[in-house]
N, C-alpha and C positions, 0 to 999 in steps of 0.2 A: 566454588559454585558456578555452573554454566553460563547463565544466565550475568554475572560478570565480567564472564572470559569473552561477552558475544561484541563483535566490532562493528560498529556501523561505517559502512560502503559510505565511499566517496564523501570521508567526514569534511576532509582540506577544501576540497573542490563545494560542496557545500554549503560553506560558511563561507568561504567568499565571494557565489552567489548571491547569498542574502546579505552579504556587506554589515553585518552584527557592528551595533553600536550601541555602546552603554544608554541604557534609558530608554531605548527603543522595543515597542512590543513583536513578540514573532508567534506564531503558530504551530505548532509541529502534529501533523494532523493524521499523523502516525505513528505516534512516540516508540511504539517496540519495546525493547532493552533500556531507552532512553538516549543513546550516544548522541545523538544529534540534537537531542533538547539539553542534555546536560552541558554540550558545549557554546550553546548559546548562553547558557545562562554564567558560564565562566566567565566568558567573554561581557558579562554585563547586563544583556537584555534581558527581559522579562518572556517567559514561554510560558503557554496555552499548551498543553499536552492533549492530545485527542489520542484512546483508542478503545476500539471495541472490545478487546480483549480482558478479561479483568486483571488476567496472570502479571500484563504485561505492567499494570501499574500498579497493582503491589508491588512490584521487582523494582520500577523507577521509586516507589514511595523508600525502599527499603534502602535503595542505594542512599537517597536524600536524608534519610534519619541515620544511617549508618556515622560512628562515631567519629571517623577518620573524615565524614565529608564536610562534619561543619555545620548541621542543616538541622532545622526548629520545622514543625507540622505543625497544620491544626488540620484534622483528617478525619472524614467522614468515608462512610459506605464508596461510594459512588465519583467523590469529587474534593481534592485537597488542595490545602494553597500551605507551599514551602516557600523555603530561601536553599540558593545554591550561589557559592562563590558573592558574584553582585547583581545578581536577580532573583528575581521571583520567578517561583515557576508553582503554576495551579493544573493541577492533574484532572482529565474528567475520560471517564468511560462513557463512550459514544464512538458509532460510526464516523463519518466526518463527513459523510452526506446532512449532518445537523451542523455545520463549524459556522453558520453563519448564526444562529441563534444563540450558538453557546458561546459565540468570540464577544457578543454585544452584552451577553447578562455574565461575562466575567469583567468589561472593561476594557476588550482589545479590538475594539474599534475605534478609529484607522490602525492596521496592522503594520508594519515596517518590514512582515516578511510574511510568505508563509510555505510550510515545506511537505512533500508526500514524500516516502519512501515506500513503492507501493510492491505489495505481494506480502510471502511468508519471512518470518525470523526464522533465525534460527532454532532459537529455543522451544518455537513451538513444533520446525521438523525430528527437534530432538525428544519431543515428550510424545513416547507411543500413545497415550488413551488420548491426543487431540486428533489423530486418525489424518495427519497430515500425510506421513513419510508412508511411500507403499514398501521398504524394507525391513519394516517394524510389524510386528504382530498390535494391532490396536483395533476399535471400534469405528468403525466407517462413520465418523462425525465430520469434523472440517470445520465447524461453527469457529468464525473469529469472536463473538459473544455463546458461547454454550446456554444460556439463558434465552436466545432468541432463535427464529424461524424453526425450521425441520433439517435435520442433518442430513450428510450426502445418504446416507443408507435409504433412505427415502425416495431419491433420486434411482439411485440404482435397481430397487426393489421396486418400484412404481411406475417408475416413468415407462412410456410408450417406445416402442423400438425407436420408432419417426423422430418421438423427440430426444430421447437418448442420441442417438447420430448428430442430429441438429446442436445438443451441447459439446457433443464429442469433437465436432467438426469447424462450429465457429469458435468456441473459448478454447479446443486445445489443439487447432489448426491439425487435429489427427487424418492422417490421408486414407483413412482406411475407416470413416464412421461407420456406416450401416455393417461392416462384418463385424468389428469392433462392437453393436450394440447387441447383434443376435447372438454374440457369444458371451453377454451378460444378462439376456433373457432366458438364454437357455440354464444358466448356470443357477438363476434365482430361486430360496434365498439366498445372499452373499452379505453377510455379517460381518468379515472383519478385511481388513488392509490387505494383507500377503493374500486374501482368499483374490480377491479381487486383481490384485498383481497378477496371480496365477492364472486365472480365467485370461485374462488380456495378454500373458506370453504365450500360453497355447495358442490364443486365437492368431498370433502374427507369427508362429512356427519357430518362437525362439528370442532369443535376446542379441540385440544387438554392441554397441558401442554402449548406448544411450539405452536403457529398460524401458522396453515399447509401452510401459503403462502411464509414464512419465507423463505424457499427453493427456492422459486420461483422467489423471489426479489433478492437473494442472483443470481442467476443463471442466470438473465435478469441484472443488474449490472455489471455483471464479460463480457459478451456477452458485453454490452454495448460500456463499456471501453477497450475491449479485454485486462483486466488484466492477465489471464494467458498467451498470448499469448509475451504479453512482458514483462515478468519476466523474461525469460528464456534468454532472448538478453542483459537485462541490468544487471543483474547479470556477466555473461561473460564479459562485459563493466565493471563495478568495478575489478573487479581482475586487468583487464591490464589495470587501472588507478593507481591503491594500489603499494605506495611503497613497498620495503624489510620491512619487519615486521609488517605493516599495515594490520588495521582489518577490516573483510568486518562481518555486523550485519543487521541480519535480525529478524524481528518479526512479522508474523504472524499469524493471526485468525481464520483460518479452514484448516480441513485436505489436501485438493487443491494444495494451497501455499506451505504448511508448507513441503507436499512430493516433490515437483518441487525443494524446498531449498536445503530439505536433500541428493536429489539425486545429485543434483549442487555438492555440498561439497564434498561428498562421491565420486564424478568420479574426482575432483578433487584435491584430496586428490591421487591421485592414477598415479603411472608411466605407467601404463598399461591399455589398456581401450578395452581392443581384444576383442572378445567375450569369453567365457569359450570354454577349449577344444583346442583354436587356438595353436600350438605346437611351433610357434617363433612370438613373437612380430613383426606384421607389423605397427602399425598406432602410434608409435614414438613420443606420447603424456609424457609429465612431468608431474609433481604433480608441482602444482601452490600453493596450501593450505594448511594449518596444523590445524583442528579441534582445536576446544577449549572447550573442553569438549565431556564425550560421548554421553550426556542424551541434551535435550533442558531447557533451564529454565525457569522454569514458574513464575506465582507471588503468594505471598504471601498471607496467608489468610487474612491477615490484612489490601492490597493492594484491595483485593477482595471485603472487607465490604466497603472500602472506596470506590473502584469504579469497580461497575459490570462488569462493558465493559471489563475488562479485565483477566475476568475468562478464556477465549480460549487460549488468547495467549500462543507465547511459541518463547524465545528466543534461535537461532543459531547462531554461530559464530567459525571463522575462521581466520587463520594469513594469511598471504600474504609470501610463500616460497619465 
């Protein structure tokens, strides 16, 4: 089963970020597959699994009842509380722009840790009808909850040249938005994945190293989910959840994220948030954070042959002042 075989990025590096210690609560507000919450809970702590995805937590649920893991449920629709190894781990389907409401009505406030692994799994670029992968014949959806907002097909078929360019250009740093847009206005309607690839190789005269639509999926995903939009909330949401010494970790995939993180840190890292030039502090901000490290850390070459997905990434982290 796939969804078994899937490895989560930068598990080592990770876990010694958030310094996992038995008894200790953590967060993982991306569960996925689960690897990284399953390892915390080996290791002892207790984990908060957050994800919008329903797929992805029957798969965790599935692992945890499976008969080789060890693991007792009580499981509801929406939200379960297991055992793994010597933790608990309580599952919930939710965004994680909600992790501050749902860290307090499970109990994991103050947190010990908490973690993003942010973008797509694998397993969902491997399931054509989630209309993530443009290689796959599937339905122009993208929804990380299929029960919630309007899918990309809506985006594509609706949206305005203007703003079609404007997503093509800020979420998939595409150098080429506005041709990029009139040649999926022209094309409209565009119903499934490969239709949509093909419109955007024409329009860039071909295929390069890298499938010039790559930018485009990446940019209609992010739109989709408005993943940039709620970073920036539930990031602030971990801090004022994170005990004294607790680590907030994050790992993302393209530059987008990874500058939204480092800015996070960095303002918060800082007593003073003025603008330059202001001659007395007015705006009476703390520093919440203490870096861990100056550099992000990336994976290894060896991590890399083993598994490509995680050539981009780049791990940040931070203590909790």
């Amino acid at each position: 089963m796939e969804a078994l075989r899937h490895e989560p990025v930068l598990l080592d590096e990770a876990l010694q970020a958030l310094a996992v210690r038995p008894g200790r609560r953590y967060v993982d507000c991306t569960l996925g597959r689960g690897g990284h919450a399953l390892a915390v809970a080996d290791g002892g702590g207790d984990v908060l699994g957050l994800d919008a995805d329903p797929e992805a937590i029957a798969a965790v649920r599935a692992r945890i009842e499976a008969p080789q893991a060890g693991g007792t449920a009580s499981v509801s629709s929406r939200a379960a509380s297991q055992r793994r190894g010597g933790g608990r781990i309580v599952l919930v389907q939710a965004y994680f722009d909600r992790l501050e409401e749902i860290a307090a009505e499970h109990g994991f406030v103050p947190a010990g840790g908490v973690l993003f692994d942010l973008g797509v799994s694998s397993p969902q670029l491997e399931d054509a009808g989630r209309g993530f992968a443009l290689a796959k014949e599937g339905p122009l959806d993208m929804r990380f909850d299929p029960s919630q907002g309007e899918p990309a097909a809506d985006i594509v078929n609706k949206a305005s040249v203007d703003e079609l360019a404007r997503i093509f250009r800020e979420f998939g740093e595409e150098p080429q938005p506005r041709r990029m847009a009139r040649a999926v206005e022209a094309a409209r309607p565009v119903r499934t994945t490969t239709e949509l690839a093909g419109v955007i190789e024409r329009a860039a005269g071909g295929r390069g190293r890298i499938h010039p639509a790559t930018r485009i999926f990446q940019a209609l995903r992010i739109a989709t989910n408005r993943e940039l939009e709620r970073l920036p909330s539930a990031l602030g949401q971990a801090v004022r959840i994170l005990g004294a010494g607790g680590r907030l970790v994050v790992i993302s995939f393209h530059s987008l994220e990874d500058r939204i993180v480092k800015t996070f840190i960095a303002r918060e890292s800082r007593d003073c948030v003025c603008p330059p030039g202001t001659p007395v502090c007015v705006c009476g901000h703390k520093a919440t954070l203490r870096p861990l490290g100056r550099k992000p850390v990336t994976p290894t070459q060896a991590e890399i042959a083993r598994n490509p997905r995680a050539r981009s990434a780049k791990l940040r982290a931070a203590e909790r002042l």
